[in-house]
C-alpha positions as CSV (number, residue, x, y, z in Angstrom):
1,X,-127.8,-100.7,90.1
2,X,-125.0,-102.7,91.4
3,X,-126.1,-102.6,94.9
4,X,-129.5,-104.2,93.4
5,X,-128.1,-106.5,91.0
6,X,-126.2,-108.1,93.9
7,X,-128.8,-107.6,96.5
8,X,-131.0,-110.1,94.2
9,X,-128.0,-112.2,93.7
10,X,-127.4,-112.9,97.2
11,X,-131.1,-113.2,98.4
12,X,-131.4,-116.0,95.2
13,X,-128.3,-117.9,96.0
14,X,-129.6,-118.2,100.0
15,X,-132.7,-119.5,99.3
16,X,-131.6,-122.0,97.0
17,X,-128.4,-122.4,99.8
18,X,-131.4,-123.1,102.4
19,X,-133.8,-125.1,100.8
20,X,-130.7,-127.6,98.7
21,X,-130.4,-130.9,100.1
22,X,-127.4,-131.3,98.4
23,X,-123.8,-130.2,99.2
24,X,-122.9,-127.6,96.4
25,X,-121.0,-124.9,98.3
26,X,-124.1,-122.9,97.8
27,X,-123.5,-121.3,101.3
28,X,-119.7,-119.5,99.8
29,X,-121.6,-118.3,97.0
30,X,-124.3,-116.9,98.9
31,X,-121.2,-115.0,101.5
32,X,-119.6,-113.8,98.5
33,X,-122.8,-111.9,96.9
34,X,-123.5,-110.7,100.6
35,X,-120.3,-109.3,101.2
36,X,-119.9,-107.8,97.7
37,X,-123.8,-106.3,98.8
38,X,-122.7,-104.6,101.8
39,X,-119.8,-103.4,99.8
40,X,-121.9,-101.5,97.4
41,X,-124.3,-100.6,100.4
42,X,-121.1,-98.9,102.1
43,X,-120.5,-97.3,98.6
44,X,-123.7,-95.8,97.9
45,X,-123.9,-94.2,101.3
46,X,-121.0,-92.6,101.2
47,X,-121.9,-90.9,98.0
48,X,-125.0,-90.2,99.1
49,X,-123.5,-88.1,101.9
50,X,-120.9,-86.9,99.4
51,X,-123.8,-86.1,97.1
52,X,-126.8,-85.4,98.3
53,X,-130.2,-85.3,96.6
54,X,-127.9,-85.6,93.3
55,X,-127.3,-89.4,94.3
56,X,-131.2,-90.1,92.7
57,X,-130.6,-88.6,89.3
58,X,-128.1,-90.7,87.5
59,X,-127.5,-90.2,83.6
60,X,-128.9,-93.6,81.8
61,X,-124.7,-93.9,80.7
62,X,-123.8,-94.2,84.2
63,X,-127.1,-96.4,85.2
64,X,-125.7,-98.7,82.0
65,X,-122.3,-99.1,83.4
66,X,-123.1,-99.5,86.9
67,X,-125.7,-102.8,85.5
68,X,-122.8,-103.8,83.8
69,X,-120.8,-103.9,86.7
70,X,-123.1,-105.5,89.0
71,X,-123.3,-108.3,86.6
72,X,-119.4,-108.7,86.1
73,X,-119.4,-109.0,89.5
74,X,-122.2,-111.2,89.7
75,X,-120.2,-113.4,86.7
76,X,-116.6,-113.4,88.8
77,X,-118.5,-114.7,91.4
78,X,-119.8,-117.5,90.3
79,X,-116.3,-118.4,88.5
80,X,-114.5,-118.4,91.7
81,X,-117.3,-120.6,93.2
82,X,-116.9,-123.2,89.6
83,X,-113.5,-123.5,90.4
84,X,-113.9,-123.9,94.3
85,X,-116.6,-126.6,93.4
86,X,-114.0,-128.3,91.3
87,X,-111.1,-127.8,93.8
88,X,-113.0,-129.5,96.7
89,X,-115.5,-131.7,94.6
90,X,-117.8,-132.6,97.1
91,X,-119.2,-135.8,95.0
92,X,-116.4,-136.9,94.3
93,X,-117.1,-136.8,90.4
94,X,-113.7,-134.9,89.4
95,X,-111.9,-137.3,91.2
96,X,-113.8,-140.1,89.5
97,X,-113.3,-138.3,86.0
98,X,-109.4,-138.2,86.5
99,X,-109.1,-141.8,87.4
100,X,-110.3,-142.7,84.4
């Protein structure tokens, strides 16, 4: 679940990265949910040669948590991309804000 939570995540963020006109950052956004993708694509292999045919029949607890997880990790990401927004502010409306 968290490999496909992400997957989605990353293939969303790099269509709306390709087809904005508009300088959000979308492109770090779109690395971070690709990288955290082939993390969990790493991950599931590995168990999958750990477990075999056993890697298919997850408990629905363990399905649960893993959602869970993939959407925490959807959620961090896009906090760490607010506050990169924010840090480099690329329309200068912080800035603006501040020198109020």
């Amino acid at each position: 679940m968290t490999l496909l939570i992400t997957v989605f995540a990353a293939v969303i963020t790099s269509i709306l990265w390709y087809n904005s006109k508009v300088d959000r950052k979308l492109g770090v956004l779109a690395l971070m949910y690709w990288g955290a993708s082939l993390m969990w694509l790493v991950d599931a292999v590995v168990e999958y040669i750990e477990l075999g045919a056993e890697f298919f029949e997850q408990a629905p607890k363990d399905m649960i948590n893993d959602a869970y997880l993939g959407l925490s990790v959807v959620a961090l990401g896009l906090v760490i991309w607010f506050v990169i927004l924010l840090v480099k502010d690329p329309e200068g409306k912080v800035k603006a804000m501040l020198a109020k």
